[in-house]
C-alpha positions, 0 to 999 in steps of 0.5 A: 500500500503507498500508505503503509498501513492496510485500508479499512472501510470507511478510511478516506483515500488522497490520490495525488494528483498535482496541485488538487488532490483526489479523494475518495471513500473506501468502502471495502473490497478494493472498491471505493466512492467517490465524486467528480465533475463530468467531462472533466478533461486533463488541464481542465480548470472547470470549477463548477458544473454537474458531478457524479459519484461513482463507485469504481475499484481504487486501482482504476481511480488511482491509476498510476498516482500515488495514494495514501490513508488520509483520515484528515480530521480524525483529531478535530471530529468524531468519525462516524462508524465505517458501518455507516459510512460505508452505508451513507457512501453507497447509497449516494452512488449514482447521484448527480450534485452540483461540483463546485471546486470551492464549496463542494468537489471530491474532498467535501463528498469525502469528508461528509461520509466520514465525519458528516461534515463536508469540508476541504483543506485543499481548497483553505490550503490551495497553495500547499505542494502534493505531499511527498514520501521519503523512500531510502533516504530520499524524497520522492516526489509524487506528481506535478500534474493539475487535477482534472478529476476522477477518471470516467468510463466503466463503473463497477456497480 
């Protein structure tokens, strides 16, 4: 795992993607949730239109970005319990939101889930470099690409 430790249902999944990360909901089985704009093409800078959760395989999201466990609140807010979340994710499959970069993208669908508030750090913190690993010694650096959103095309349902 890039994260280093196993992933539990429930867990919140940070995909680095460049100067916004992706989040996602992990929901067991190799299967996460997760919201995105529609249509979102590479280099996009769309921030508002219609979005889309989806649930897909962590691998098909992640690709070949790194990933970690980020359960980025955990010490400010109590989550709710992975039954729930799991629960709350799933049923929101399918559902079409509003996406807007600012007020509501991927890290506020995650964190909704997990803690029944949506916030994103991304978006108070915007300026903040991908996060990176240190591997024998040295740095890894994890991606310079600009997110354009999660990947679309065939679902696992």
């Amino acid at each position: 795992l890039a994260s280093g430790k196993a992933v539990k249902p429930g867990d919140l999944i940070e995909i680095c993607r460049g100067l916004y990360n992706h989040w996602a909901v992990y929901i067991g089985n190799g299967d996460v949730v997760h919201f995105g704009a529609l249509n979102a093409q590479s280099g996009s800078s769309n921030m508002t239109g219609d979005g889309i959760v989806m649930k897909e395989k962590l691998q098909d999201v992640v690709g070949k970005d790194r990933w970690r466990v980020n359960n980025i609140l955990d010490k400010k807010c109590k989550p709710i319990s992975p039954d729930e979340i799991v629960k709350k994710a799933c049923s929101r499959v399918g559902a079409s939101l509003k996406y807007n970069l600012k007020e509501y993208k991927c890290e506020h669908f995650a964190t909704e889930m997990r803690y029944g508030k949506a916030e994103s750090r991304q978006v108070e913190n915007k300026n903040r470099p991908c996060y990176t690993l240190t591997v024998g010694g040295g740095l890894l650096d994890l991606g310079t690409s600009v997110i354009a959103g999660p990947k679309h095309g065939e679902s696992n349902y």
